[in-house]
N, C-alpha and C positions, 0 to 999 in steps of 0.2 A: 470601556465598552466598545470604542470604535475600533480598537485593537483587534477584538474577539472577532467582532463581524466582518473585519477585513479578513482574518485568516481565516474564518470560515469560507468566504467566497473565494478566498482564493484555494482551498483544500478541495471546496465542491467543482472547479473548475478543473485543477490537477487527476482529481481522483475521474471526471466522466475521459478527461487525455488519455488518463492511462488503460481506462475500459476500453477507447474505442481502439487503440493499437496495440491491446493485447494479448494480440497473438503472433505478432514479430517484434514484440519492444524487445525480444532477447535474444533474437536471430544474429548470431554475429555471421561475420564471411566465416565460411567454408564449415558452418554447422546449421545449414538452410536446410528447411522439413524435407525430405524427399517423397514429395507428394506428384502424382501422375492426375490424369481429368479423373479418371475412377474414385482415388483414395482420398481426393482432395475433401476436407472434411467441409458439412453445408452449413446450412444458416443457423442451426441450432448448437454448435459447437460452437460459432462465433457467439452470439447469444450469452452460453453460459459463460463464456472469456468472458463476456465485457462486464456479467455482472459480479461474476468472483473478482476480478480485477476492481473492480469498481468498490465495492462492498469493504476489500479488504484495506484500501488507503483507505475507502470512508472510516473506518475504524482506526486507523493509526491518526488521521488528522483529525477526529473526534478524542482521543485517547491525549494528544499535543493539547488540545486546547483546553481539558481538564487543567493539564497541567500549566499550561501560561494564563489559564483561572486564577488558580493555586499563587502562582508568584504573582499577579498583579492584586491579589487582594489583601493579603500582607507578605511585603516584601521581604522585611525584617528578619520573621521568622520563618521564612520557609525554607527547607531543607529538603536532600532527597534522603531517602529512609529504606531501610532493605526492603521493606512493601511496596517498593515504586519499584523494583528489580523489572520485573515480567511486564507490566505495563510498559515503562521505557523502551524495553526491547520490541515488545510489541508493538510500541509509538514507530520505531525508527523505521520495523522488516514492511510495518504498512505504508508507509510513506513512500521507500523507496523500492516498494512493488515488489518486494522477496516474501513478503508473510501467504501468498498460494503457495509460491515452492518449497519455503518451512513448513508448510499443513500437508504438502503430499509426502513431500521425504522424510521428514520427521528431525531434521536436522538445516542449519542453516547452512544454503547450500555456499560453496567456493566455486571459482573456475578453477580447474584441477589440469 
């Protein structure tokens, strides 16, 4: 049990990091916003970043600790099953902060 509750504190800690930097967590060099004082978006754009950001690892590391449920409650049997497919996937794009940009594009994005 003390297992669960650590990784929950530590997924609710990761998941508010990645809300409040996300909206340059994927700024690399030489593909920074070209934004001017005009276009520069306001407070309400930051706002809905921090909570889709937020929102979406909250689900991937709610979705993880399903599964480290799973294996610490009998270890023996537990196996992953094709019905774990889309959750896993879903566990991993929330975690490492891609599950926004699979919901806009419709596919898991690459750097191309």
């Amino acid at each position: 049990m003390r297992i669960i509750i650590a990784v929950a504190i530590v997924g609710f800690l990761y998941s508010i990091f990645l809300g409040i930097f996300a909206s340059g967590i994927f700024s690399f060099e030489g593909r920074e916003p070209d934004y001017n004082d005009e276009t520069r978006p306001g407070w309400s754009w930051r706002v809905f970043q921090f909570w889709l950001s937020f929102s979406c690892c909250a689900v991937g590391w709610a979705l993880g600790l399903c599964f480290l449920q799973r294996i610490l409650n009998c270890p023996s049997q537990f196996s992953f099953k094709v019905d774990d497919a889309i959750p896993l996937r879903v566990t991993l794009l929330g975690i490492t902060e891609l599950l926004p940009r699979t919901l806009f594009l419709g596919k898991v994005p690459w750097k191309t």
